[in-house]
C-alpha positions in Angstrom: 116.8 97.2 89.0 116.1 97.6 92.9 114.6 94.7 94.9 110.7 95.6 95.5 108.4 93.7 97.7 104.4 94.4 98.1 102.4 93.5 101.1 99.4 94.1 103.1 99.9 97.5 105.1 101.0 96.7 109.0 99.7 98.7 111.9 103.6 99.4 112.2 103.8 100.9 108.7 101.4 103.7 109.5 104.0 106.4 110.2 106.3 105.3 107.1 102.6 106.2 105.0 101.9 109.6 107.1 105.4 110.7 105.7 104.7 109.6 102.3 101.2 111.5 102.3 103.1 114.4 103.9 105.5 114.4 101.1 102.8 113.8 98.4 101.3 117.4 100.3 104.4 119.4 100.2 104.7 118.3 96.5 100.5 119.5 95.7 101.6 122.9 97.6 99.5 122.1 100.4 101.1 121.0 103.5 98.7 122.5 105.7 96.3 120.5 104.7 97.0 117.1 106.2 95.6 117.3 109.5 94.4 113.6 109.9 95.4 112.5 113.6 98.1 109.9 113.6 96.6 107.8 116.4 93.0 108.2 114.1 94.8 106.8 111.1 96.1 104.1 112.9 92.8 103.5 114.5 91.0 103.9 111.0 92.8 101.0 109.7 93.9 98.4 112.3 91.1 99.5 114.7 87.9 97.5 115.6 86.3 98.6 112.7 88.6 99.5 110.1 87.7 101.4 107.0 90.6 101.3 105.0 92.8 98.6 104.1 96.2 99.2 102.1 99.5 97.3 100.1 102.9 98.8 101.3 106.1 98.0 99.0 109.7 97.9 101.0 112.6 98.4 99.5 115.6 95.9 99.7 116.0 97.8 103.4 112.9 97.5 104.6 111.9 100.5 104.1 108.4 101.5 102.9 108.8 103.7 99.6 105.0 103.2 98.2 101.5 102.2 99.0 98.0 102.3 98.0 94.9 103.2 100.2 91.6 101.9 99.5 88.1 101.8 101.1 84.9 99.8 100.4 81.2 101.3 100.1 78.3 99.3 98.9 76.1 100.2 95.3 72.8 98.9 95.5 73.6 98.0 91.9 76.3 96.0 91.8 77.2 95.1 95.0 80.5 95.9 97.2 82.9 97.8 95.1 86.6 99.2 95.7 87.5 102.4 95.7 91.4 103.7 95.7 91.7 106.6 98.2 95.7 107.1 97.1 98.8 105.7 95.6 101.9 107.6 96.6 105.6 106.4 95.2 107.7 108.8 96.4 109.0 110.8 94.3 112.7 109.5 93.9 111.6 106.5 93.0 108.6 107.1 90.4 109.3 105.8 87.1 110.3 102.8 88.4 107.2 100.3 88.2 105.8 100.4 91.4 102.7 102.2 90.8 101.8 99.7 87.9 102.8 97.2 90.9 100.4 98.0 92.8 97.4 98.7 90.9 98.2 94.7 89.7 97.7 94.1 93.1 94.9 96.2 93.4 92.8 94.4 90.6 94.3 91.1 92.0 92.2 92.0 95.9 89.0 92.7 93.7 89.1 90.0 92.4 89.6 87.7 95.0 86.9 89.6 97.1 84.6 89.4 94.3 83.7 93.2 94.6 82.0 94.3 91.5 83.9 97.2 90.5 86.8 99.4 91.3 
């Protein structure tokens, strides 16, 4: 079994998760289609006002080989509530537990930020 380690998503990690959403693209048949502005993604989520937030997981080198995206909106119902954006393993490595990983986490961040739903 291969040493995993999850985390809150780095400004630094940014360009690891741009090649994992490029990947996930090529893999949908659709690279064209990612057009997001590196310096806007950054921006989106280490910025002043962020609007996502995300959990990266390294492998034993370092290396960022998953993560999940996820943004909050607000239901006049129930309060603040979670939504996931993405989760991309790539691909090599899918099978593995990781995804399961971080949805765990996932539920874990609800929780603890007492949003209502995700």
């Amino acid at each position: 079994m291969m040493d995993f380690q999850i985390r809150r998503a780095k400004k630094e990690d940014c360009p690891a998760m741009l090649d994992l959403i490029r990947e996930l693209a090529l893999y949908e048949k659709a690279p064209d289609e990612v057009t997001v502005n590196p310096i806007h993604f950054e921006e989106s989520g280490f910025g002043d006002n962020p609007v996502w937030w995300a959990f990266v997981v390294e492998n034993a080198e370092k290396k960022v080989i998953a993560f999940a995206l996820y943004y909050i909106r607000y239901s006049t119902w129930k309060g603040q509530v979670m939504y996931l954006e993405d989760i991309l393993v790539t691909e090599a490595l899918r099978g593995k537990g990781i995804g399961k990983m971080l949805i765990e986490r996932l539920i874990e961040e609800a929780r603890e930020k007492g949003f209502k739903r995700m």
